[in-house]
Legacy VTK file of the C-alpha trace (Angstrom):
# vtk DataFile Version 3.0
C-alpha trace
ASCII
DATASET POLYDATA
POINTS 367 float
-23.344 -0.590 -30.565
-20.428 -3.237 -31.329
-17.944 -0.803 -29.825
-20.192 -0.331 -26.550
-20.499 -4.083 -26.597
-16.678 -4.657 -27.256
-15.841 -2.481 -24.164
-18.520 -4.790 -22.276
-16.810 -7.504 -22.813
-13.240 -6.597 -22.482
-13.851 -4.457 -19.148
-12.270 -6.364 -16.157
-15.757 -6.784 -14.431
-13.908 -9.431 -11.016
-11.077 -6.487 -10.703
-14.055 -3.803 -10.350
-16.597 -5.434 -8.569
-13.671 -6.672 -6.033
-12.394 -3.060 -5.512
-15.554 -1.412 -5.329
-16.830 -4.249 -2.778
-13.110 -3.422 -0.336
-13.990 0.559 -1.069
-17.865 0.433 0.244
-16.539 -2.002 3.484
-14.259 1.213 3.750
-16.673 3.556 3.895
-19.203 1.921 6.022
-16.348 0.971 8.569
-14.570 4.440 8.712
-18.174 6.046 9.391
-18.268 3.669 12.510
-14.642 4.066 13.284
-15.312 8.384 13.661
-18.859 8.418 15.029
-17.934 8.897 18.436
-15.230 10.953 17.405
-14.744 14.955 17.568
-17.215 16.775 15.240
-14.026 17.684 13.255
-13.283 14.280 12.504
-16.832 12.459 12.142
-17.071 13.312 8.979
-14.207 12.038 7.340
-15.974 9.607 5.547
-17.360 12.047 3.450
-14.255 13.150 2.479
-13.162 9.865 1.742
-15.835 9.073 -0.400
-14.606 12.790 -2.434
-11.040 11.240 -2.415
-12.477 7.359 -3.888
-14.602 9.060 -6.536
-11.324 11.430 -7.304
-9.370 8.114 -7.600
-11.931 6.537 -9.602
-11.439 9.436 -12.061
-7.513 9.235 -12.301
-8.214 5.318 -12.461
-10.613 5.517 -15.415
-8.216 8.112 -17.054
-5.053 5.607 -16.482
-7.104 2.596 -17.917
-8.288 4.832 -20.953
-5.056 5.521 -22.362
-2.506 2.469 -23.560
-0.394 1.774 -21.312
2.648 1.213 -23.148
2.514 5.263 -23.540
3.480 5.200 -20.037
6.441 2.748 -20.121
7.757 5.525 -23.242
7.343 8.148 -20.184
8.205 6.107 -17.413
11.266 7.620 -16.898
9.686 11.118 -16.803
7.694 9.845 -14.015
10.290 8.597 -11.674
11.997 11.898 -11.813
8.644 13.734 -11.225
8.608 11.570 -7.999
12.265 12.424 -6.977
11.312 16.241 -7.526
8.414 15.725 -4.922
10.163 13.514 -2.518
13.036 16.694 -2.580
10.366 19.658 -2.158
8.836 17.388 0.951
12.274 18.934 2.601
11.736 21.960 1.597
8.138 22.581 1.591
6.407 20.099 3.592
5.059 20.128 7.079
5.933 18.116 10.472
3.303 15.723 11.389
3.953 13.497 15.207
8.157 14.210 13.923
7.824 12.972 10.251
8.358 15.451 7.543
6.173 13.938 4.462
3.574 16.042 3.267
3.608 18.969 0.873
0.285 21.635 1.403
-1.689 21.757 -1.735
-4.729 24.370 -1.552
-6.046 22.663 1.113
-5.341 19.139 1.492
-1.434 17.655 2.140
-0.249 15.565 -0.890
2.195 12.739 0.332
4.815 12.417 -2.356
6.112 9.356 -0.805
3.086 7.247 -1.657
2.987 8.377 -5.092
6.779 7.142 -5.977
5.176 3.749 -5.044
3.420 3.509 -8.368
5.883 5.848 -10.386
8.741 3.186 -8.845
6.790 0.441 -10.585
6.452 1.744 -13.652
10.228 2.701 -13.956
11.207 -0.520 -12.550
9.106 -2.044 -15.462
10.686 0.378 -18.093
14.112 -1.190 -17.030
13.157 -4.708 -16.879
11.029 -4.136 -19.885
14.431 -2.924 -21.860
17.065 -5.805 -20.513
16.929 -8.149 -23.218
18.187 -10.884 -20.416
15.661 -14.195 -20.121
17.960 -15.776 -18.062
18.364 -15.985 -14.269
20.159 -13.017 -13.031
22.397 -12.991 -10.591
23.542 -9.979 -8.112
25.934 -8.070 -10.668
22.712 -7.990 -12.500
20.598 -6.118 -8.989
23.118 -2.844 -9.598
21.223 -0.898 -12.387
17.650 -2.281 -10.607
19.126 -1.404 -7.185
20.280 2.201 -8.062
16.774 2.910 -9.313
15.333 1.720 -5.483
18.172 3.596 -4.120
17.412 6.924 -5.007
13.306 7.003 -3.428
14.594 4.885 -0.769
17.093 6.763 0.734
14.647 10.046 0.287
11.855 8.591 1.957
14.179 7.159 5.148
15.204 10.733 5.436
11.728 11.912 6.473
11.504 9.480 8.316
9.203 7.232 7.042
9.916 3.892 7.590
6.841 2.249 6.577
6.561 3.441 3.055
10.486 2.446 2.540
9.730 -1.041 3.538
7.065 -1.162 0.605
9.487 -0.166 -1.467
11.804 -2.594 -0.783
9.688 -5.236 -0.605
8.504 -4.702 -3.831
11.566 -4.030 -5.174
12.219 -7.663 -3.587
9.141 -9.303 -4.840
9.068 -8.100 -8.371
13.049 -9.345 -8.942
12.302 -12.408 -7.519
9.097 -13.237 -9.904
11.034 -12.104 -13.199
13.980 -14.879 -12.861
16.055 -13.948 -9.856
18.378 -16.549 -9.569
17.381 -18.318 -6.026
20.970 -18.119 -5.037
21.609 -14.406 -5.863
17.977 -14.177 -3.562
19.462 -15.725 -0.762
22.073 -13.857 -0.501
20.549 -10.789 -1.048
17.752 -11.509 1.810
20.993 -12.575 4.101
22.496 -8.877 3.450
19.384 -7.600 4.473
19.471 -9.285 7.687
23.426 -8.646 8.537
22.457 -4.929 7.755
20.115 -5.122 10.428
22.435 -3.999 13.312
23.678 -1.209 11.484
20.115 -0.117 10.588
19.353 -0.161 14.301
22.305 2.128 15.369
22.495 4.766 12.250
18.699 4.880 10.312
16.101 4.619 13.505
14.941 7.190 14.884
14.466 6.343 18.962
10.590 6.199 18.360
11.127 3.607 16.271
13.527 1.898 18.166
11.293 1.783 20.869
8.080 0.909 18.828
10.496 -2.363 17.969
11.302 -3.163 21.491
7.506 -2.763 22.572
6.559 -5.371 19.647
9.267 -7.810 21.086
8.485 -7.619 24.765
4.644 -5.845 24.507
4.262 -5.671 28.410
7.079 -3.603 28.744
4.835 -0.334 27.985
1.580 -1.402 27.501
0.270 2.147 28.241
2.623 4.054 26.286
3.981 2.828 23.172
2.695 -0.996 23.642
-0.764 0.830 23.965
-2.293 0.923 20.148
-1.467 -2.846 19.547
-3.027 -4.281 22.843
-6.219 -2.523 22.310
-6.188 -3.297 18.330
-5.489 -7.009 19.618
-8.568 -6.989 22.325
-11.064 -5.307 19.890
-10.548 -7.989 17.464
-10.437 -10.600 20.145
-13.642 -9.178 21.744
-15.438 -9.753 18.225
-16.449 -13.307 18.510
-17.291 -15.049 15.354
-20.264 -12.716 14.494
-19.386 -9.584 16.107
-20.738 -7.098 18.065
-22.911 -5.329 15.310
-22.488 -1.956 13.451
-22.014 1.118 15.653
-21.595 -1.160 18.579
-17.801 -2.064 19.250
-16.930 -0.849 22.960
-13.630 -0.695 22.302
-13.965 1.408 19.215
-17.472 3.809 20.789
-15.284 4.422 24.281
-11.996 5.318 22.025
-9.494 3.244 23.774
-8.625 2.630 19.939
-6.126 4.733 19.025
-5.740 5.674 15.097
-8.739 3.866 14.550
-9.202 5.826 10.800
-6.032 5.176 9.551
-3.554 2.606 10.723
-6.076 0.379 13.067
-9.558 0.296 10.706
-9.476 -3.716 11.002
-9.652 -3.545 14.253
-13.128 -1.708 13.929
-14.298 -4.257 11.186
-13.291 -7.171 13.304
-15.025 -6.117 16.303
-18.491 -5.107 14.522
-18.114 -7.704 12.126
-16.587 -10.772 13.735
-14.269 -13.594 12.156
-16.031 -14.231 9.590
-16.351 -10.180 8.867
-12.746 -10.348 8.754
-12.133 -13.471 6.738
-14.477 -11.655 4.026
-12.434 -8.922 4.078
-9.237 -10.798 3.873
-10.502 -13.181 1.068
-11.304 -9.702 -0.853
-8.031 -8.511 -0.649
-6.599 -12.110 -1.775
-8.894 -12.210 -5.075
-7.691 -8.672 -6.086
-4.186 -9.780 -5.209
-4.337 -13.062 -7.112
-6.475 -10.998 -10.218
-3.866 -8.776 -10.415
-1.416 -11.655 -10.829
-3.530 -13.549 -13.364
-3.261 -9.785 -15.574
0.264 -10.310 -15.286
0.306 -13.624 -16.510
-1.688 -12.508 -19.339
-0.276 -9.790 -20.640
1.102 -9.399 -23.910
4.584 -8.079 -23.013
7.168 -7.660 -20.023
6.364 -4.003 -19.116
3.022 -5.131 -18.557
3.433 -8.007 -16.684
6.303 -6.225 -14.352
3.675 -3.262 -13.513
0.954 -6.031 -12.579
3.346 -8.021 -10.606
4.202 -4.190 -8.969
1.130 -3.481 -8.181
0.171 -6.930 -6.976
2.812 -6.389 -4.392
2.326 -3.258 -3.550
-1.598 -4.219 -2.379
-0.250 -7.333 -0.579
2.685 -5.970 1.004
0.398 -2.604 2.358
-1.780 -5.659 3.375
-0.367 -8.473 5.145
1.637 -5.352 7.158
-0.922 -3.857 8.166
-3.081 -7.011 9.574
0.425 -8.311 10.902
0.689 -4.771 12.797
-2.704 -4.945 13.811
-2.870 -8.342 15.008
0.371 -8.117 16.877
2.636 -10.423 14.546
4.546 -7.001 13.443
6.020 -4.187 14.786
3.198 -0.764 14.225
5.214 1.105 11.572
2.153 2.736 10.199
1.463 1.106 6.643
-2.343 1.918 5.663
-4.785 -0.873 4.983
-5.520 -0.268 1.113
-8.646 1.326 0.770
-10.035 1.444 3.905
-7.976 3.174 5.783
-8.427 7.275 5.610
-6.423 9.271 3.786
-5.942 10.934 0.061
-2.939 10.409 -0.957
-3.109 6.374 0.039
-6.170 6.182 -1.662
-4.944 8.073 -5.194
-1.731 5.490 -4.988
-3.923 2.530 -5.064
-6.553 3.279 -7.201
-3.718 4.767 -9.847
-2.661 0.910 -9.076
-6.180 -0.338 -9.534
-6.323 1.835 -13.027
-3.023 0.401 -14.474
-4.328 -3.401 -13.776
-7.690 -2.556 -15.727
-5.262 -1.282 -18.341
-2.970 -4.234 -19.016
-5.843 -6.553 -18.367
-8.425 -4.654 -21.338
-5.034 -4.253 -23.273
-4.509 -8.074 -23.626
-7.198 -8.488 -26.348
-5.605 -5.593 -28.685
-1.778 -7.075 -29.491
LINES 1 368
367 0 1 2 3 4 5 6 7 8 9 10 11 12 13 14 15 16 17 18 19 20 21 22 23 24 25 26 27 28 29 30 31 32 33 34 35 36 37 38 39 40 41 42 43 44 45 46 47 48 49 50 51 52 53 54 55 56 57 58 59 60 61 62 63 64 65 66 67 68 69 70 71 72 73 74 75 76 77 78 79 80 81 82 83 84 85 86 87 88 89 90 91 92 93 94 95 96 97 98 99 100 101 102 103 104 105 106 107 108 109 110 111 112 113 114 115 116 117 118 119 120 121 122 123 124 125 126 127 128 129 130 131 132 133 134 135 136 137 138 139 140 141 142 143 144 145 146 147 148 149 150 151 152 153 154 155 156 157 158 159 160 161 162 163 164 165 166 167 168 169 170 171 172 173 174 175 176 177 178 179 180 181 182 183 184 185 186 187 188 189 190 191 192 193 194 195 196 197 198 199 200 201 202 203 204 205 206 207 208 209 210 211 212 213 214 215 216 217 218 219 220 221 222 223 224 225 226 227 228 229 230 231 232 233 234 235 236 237 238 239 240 241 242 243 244 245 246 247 248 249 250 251 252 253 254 255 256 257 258 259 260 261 262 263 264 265 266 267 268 269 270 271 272 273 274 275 276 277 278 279 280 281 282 283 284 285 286 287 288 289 290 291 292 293 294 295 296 297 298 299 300 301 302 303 304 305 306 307 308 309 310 311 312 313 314 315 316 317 318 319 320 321 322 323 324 325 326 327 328 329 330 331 332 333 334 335 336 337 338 339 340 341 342 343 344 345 346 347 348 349 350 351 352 353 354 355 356 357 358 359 360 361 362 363 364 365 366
């Protein structure tokens, strides 16, 4: 009875409830977003309800066991990912010119979205083990930088922009929070930007280039590739403050959405459900964001704190993209909304992220 209690009370109930409240929106919203769809893909929200209660699983496994068993294996983990992110060359199938899944019986396991969370945790082994409390400086971004090189320069092979970007940025976030020197950050962020021409010429493919050019002048081919963000940015215009109601979006129930399931679901939500749909959603994804930085605060050592931070970052990064995409402040490089948008392997990634925050956050009470 005292050990049912004693789980009670340390169980993150905010983290839960939040994540469970973003999952159900998913649902409901992806069953709208396929009902006038092909019979083939109307029922995707069934799957994705097999694919959140498979996460939940993996998530209630992660939080059961300590988590500083995973910072001994962290390293173990990271190469696991590198394996995958190799056997995507060799094994994995083309998808719209993108090589990035690997068949498993019969679904397609993304490796790329994985590394996100094994990334974390071997960025938190590292940080965990450099004694330094002290701002660091560039000369100390080599050993950090060689561990973002390796899944980086994998995952821009594919091509896969999007998911590289994550990286980085969380690669970018999590330095910064753990006593970057603002100097060293400066210049780092003005490398990034010099790099930027060379990026262009050598690492884009010409779809990308030309999904860049379309964000920067959108009239220029507003039927071709300008075509998903104008009708993402009319759906959610056309919502009003209330919306149109459930089932009853024209632009989503005529299909001039395009992606609708997977890179565009806000556009659905804001059209049923309005502004204030939307800023419900949005406030949802700021408590979980904020949460998950209040876990790191609280946690009883570095490794813990680094892989909250992580994963903090990794649900607002995947976040503000995607609305920034979808609202026509960012370029469409197809970065999922977390949790709502369809697919498995998106959905494993952030409830393995959801699992690890439960972890450090029951863990704090047993140090």
């Amino acid at each position: 009875m005292a050990l049912t209690r004693g789980f009670r009370d340390q169980f993150d109930w905010p983290l839960f409830v939040t994540v469970a409240a973003i999952a159900l929106i998913g649902v409901v919203n992806l069953y709208s977003a396929t009902s006038a769809m092909s019979a083939a893909l109307r029922d995707i929200y069934i799957q994705q309800i097999y694919w959140l209660t498979l996460g939940a699983g993996v998530a209630v496994l992660i939080a059961s066991i300590d988590y500083r068993y995973y910072e001994r294996y962290a390293w173990v983990a990271y190469g696991v990912g590198i394996v995958l992110l190799v056997l995507v060359f060799l094994l994995g199938r083309e998808v719209r010119g993108s090589q990035r899944w690997i068949p498993v019986g019969g679904f397609s396991l993304q490796p790329s979205e994985l590394m996100k969370v094994f990334f974390i945790v071997a960025l938190a082994k590292h940080l965990h083990d450099d004694p330094r409390t002290d701002g660091r400086t560039l000369k100390d971004l080599i050993l950090p930088g060689l561990i973002l090189a390796g899944p980086l320069l994998l995952i821009l092979a594919q091509p896969d922009l999007g998911t590289a970007l994550i990286i980085a940025f969380i690669f970018g976030t999590v330095m910064f929070l753990t006593h970057l020197k603002l100097r060293s950050f400066v210049t780092l962020a003005l490398s990034f930007i010099a790099s930027a021409p060379l990026t262009w010429r050598y690492l884009l493919k010409d779809y990308q280039r030309e999904r860049l050019i379309s964000f920067m002048d959108p009239e220029t081919d507003i039927l071709g590739k300008g075509w998903h963000a104008h009708q993402a940015k009319v759906a959610i215009g056309s919502g009003g403050i209330t919306g149109k109601g459930f089932l009853q979006g024209t632009q989503n129930q005529h299909r001039f959405l395009p992606d609708q399931h997977s890179d565009f679901p806000f556009s659905v939500w804001a059209e049923e459900q309005g502004f204030v749909g939307a800023v419900f959603l949005v406030l949802l994804y700021l408590v979980l964001i904020l949460w998950g930085l209040k876990i790191a605060s609280e946690a009883k050592d570095r490794f813990g704190a680094v892989v909250a931070v992580g994963v903090s970052a990794l649900f607002f990064w995947h976040t503000v993209i995607n609305l920034g995409m979808v609202c026509g402040l960012l370029p469409v490089v197809g970065i999922t909304l977390p949790l709502v948008s369809y697919g498995g392997s998106s959905v494993l990634t952030m409830m393995m992220g959801v699992g690890l925050l439960m972890n450090i956050s029951m863990r704090r009470f047993h140090f």
